[in-house]
Residue frames as qw, qx, qy, qz and C-alpha x, y, z in Angstrom:
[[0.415, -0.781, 0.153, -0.442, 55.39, 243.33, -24.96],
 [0.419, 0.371, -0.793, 0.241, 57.51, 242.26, -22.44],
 [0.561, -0.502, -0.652, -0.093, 56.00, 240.27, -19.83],
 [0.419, -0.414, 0.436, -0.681, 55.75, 242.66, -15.75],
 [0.665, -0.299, -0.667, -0.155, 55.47, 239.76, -13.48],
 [0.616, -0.760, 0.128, -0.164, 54.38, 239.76, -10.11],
 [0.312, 0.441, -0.654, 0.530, 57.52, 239.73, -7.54],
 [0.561, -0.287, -0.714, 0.305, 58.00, 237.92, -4.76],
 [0.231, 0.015, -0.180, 0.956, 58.63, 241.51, -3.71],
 [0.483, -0.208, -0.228, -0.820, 54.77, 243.07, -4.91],
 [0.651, -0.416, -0.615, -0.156, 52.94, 239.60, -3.53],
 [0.450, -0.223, -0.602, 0.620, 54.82, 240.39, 0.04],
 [0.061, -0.014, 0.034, -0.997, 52.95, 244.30, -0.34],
 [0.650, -0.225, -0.458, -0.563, 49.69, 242.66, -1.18],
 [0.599, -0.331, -0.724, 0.085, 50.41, 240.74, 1.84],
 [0.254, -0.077, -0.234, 0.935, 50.85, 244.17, 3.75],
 [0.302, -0.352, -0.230, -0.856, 47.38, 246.07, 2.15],
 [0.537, 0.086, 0.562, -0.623, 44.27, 245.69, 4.20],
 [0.947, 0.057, -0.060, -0.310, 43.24, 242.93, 2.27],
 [0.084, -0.566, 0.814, -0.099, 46.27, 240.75, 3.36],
 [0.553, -0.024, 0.795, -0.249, 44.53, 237.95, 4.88],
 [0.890, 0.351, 0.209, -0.200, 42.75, 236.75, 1.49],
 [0.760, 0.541, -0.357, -0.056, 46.13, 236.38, -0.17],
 [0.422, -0.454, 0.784, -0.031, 48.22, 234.14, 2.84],
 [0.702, 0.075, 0.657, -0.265, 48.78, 231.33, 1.20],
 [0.750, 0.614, 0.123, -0.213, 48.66, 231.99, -2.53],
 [0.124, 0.791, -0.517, -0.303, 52.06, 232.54, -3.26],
 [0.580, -0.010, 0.808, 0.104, 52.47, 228.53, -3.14],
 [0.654, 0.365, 0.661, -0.034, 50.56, 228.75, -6.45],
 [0.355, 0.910, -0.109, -0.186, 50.90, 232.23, -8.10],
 [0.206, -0.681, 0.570, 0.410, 55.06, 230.98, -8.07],
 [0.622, 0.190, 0.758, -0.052, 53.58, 228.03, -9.97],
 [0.527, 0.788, 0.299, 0.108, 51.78, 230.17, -12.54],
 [0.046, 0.932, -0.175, -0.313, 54.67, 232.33, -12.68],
 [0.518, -0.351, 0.745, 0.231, 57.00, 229.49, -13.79],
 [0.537, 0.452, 0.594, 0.392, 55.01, 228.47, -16.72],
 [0.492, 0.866, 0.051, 0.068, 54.76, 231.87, -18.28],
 [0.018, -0.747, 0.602, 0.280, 58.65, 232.62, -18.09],
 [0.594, 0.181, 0.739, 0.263, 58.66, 229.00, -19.97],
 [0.395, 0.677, 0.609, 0.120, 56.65, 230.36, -22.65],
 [0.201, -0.721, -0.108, 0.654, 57.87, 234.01, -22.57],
 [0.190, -0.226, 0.616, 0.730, 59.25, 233.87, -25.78],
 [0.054, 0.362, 0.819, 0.443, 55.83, 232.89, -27.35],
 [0.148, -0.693, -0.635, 0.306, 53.54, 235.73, -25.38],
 [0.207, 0.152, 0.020, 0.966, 53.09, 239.07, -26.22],
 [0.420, -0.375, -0.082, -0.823, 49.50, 239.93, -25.31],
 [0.244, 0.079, -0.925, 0.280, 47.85, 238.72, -21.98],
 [0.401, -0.379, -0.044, -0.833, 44.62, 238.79, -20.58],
 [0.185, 0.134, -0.763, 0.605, 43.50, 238.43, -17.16],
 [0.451, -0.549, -0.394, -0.583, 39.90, 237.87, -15.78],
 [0.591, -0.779, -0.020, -0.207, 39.03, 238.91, -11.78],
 [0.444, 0.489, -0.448, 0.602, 42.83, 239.54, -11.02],
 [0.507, -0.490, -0.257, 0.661, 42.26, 241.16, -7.00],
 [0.102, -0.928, 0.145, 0.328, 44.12, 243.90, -6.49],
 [0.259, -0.541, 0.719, 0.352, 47.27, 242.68, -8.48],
 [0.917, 0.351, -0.068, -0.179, 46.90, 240.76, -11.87],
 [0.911, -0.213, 0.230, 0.267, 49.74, 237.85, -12.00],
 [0.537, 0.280, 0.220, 0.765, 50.94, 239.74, -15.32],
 [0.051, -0.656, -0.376, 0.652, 50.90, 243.39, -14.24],
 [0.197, 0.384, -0.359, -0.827, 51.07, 244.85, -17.96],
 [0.175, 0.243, 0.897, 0.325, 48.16, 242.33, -18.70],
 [0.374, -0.308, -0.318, -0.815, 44.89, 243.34, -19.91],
 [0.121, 0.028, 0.915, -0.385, 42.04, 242.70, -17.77],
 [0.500, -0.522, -0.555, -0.411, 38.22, 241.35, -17.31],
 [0.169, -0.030, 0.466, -0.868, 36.95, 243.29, -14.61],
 [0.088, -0.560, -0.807, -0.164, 33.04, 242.03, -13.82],
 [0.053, -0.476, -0.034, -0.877, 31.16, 245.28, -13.56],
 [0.323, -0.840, -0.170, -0.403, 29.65, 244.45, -10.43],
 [0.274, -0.835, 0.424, -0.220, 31.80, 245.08, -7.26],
 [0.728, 0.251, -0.581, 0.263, 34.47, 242.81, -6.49],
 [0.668, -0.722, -0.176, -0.039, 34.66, 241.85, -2.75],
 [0.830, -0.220, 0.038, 0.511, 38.36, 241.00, -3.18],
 [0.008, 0.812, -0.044, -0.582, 38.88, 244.36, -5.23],
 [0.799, 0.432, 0.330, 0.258, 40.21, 245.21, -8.04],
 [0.382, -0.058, 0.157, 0.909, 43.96, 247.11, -9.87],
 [0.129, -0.886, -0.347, 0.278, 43.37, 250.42, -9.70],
 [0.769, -0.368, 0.373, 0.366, 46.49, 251.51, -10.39],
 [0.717, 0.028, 0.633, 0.291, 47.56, 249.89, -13.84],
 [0.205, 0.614, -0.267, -0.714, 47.78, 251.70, -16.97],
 [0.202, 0.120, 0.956, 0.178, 45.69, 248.70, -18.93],
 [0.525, -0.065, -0.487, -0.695, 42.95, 247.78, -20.87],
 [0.215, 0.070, 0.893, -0.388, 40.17, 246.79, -19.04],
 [0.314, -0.144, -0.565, -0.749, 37.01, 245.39, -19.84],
 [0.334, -0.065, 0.580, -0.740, 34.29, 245.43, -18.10],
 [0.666, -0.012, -0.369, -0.648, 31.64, 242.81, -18.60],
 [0.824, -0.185, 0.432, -0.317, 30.30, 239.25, -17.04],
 [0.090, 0.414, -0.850, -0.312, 32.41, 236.67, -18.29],
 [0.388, 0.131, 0.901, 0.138, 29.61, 233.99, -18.48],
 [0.555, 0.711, 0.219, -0.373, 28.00, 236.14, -21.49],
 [0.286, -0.175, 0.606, 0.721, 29.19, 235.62, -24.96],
 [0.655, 0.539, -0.121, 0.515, 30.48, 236.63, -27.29],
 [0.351, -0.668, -0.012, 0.656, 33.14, 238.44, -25.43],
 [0.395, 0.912, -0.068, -0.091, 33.70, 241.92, -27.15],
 [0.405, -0.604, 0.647, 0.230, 37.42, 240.20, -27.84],
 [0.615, 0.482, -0.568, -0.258, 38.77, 239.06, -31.67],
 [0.986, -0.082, 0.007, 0.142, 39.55, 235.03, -32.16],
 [0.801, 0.161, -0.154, 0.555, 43.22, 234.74, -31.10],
 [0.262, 0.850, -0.173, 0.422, 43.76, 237.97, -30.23],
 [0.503, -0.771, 0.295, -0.256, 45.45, 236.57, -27.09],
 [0.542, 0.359, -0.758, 0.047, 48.58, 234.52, -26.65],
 [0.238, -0.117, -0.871, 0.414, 47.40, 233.43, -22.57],
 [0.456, -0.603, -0.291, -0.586, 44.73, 233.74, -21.19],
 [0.310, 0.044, -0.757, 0.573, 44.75, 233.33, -16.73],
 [0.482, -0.539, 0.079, -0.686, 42.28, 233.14, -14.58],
 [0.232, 0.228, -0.673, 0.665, 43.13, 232.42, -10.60],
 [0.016, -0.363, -0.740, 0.566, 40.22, 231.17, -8.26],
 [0.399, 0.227, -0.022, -0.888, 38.01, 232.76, -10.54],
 [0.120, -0.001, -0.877, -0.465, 36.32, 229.41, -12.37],
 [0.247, -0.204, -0.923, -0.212, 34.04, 228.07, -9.81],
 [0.115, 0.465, 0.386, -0.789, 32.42, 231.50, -9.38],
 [0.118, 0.043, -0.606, -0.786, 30.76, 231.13, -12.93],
 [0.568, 0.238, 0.277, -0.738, 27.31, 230.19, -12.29],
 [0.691, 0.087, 0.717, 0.045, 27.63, 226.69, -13.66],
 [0.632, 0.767, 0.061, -0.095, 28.54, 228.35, -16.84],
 [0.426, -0.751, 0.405, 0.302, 32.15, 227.70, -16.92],
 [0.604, -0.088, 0.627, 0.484, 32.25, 225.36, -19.75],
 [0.521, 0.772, 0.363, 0.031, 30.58, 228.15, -21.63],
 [0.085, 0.963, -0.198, -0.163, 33.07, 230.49, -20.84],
 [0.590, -0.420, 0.573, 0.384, 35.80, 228.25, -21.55],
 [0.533, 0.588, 0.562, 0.234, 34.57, 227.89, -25.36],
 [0.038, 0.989, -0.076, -0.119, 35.27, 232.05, -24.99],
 [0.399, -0.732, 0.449, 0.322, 39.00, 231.40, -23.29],
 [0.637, 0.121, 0.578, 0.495, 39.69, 228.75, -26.83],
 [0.337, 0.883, 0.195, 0.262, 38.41, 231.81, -29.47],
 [0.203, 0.931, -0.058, 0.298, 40.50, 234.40, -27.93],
 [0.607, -0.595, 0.494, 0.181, 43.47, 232.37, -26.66],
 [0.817, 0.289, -0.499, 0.025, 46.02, 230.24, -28.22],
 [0.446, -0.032, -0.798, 0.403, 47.14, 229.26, -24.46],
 [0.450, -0.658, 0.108, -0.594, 45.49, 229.73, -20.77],
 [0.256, 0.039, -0.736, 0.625, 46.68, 229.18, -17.03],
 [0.526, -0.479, -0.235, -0.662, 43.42, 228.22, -14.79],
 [0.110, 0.124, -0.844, 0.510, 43.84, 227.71, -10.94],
 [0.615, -0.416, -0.326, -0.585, 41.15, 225.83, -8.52],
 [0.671, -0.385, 0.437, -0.459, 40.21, 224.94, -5.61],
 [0.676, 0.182, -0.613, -0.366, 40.70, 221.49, -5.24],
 [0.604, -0.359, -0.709, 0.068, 38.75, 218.05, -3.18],
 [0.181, -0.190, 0.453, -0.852, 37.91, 221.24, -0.35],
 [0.387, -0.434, -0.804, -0.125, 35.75, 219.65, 1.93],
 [0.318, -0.723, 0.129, -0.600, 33.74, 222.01, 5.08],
 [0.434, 0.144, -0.714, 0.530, 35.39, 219.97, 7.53],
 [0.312, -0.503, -0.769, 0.243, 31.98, 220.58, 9.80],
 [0.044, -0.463, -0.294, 0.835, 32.09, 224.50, 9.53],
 [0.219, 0.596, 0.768, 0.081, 28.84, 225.35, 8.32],
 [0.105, -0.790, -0.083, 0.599, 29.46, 228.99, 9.22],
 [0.033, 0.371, -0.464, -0.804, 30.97, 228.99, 5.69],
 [0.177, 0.346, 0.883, 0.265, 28.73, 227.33, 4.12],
 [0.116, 0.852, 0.471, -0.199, 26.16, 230.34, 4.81],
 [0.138, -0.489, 0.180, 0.842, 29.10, 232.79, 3.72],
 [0.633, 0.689, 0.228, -0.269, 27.66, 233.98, -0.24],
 [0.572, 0.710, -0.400, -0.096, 29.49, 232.07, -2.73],
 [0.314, -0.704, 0.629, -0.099, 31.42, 230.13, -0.44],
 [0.862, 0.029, 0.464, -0.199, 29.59, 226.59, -1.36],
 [0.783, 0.586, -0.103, -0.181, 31.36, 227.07, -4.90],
 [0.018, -0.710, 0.698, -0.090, 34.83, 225.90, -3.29],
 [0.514, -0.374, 0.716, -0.289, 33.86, 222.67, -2.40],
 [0.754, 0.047, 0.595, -0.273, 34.06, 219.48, -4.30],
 [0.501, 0.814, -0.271, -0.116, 35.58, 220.48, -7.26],
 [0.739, -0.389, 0.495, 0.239, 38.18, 217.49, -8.73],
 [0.041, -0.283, 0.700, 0.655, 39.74, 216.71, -11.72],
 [0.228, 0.444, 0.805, 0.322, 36.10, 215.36, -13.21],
 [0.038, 0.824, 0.490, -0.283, 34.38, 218.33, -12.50],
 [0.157, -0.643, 0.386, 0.643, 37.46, 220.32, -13.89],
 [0.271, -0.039, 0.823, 0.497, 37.23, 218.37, -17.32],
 [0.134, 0.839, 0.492, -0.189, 33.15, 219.09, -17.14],
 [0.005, 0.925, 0.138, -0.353, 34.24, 222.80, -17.23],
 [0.002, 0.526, -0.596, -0.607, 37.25, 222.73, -19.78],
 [0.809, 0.450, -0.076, -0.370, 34.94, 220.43, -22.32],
 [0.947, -0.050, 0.158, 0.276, 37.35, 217.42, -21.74],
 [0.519, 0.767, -0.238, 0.291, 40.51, 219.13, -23.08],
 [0.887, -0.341, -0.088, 0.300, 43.38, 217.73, -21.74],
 [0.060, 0.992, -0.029, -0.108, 45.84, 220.13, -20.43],
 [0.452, 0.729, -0.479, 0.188, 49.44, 220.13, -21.05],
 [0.124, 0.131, -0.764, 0.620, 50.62, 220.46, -17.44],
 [0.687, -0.659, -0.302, -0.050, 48.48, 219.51, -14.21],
 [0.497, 0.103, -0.667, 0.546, 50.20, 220.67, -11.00],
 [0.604, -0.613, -0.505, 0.061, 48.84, 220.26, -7.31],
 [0.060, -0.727, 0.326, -0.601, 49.24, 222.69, -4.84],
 [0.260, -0.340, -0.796, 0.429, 49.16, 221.04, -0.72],
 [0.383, -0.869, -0.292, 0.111, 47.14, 222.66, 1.91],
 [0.467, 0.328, -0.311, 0.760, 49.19, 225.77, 2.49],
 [0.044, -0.361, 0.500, -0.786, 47.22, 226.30, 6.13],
 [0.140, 0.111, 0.857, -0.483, 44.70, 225.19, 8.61],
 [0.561, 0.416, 0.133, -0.703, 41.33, 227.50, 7.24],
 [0.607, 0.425, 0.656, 0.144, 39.40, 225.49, 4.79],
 [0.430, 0.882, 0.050, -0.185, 40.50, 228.55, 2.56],
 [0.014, 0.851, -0.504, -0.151, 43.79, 227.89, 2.74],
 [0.865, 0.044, 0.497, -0.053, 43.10, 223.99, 1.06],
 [0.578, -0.181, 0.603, 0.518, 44.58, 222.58, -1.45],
 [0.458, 0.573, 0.056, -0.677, 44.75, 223.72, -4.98],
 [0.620, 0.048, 0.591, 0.514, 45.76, 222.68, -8.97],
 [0.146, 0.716, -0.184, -0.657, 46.56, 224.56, -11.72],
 [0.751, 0.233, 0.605, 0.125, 46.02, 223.33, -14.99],
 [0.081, -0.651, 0.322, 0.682, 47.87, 224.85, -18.19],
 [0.710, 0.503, 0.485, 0.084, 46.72, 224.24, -22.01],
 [0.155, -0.297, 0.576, 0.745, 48.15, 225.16, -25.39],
 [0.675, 0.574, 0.234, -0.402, 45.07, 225.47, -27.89]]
């Protein structure tokens, strides 16, 4: 398959939908992840994506869709394979290898302190994966998030905790995102890129 990547062009529409406001800010990173897979193009032919949004990074990827609602939403759209299930259960219904990347975007350190199970998942049915996080967010005194549901799972998350959850495997690449605005949502990330 050939790889559909997001365009600068599609991220600027996503910044247009009525969910705009959750994706200021991202493009700093998504151009990131978009860089390493045209590296790699040559070596990719099947992709799968877990809690994409509205827009998965590869738009002819497959996705994990969690069956219950997604605040942020989810492709609609897409003429894909989707699967619907909780990604910290395993087995995933998904063969060993049967992916060449795996990607999952702000989705890690919503696992329910099961992340380094699912990562054990992302090595079976990868032979690469692209995982962005939050990264050293602090609440900077606004408690109001703190009460939001789910919000607490942004905060404090560094490169030890990140190793915790990938089972020490050192990735290829590391690369840091800045702050790309004032909200404590719009803090710094890193993206972290592995070859199994």
């Amino acid at each position: 398959m050939d790889l559909d990547l997001m365009t600068a062009n599609d991220f600027e529409n996503l910044l247009k939908s009525e969910s705009g406001h959750y994706y200021i800010g991202r493009w700093e990173y998504f151009k990131e992840v978009l860089k390493i897979l045209e590296n790699y193009k040559n070596e990719i032919k099947m992709v799968l994506e877990l809690g994409p949004s509205l827009m998965p990074i590869v738009k002819n990827s497959d996705l994990v869709i969690n069956p219950r609602e997604d605040q942020f939403g989810t492709p609609t759209e897409l003429n894909v394979k989707k699967y619907s299930f909780d990604a910290t259960t395993k087995p995933w219904p998904i063969k060993n290898k049967q992916y060449d990347m795996f990607i999952a975007l702000q989705v890690w350190e919503h696992l329910d302190n099961k992340q380094s199970r699912v990562f054990r998942e992302v090595i079976r049915i990868s032979k690469m994966a692209i995982l962005s996080f939050p990264y050293k967010w602090n609440d900077q005194g606004d408690e109001k998030l703190l009460e939001k549901p789910g919000y607490r799972a942004h905060f404090d998350i560094d490169k030890e905790l990140i190793s915790d959850w990938t089972l020490g495997i050192k990735p290829k690449k590391i690369i840091e995102i800045p702050r790309t605005g004032t909200k404590i949502s719009k803090g710094p990330r890193i993206i972290y890129f592995w070859k199994f």
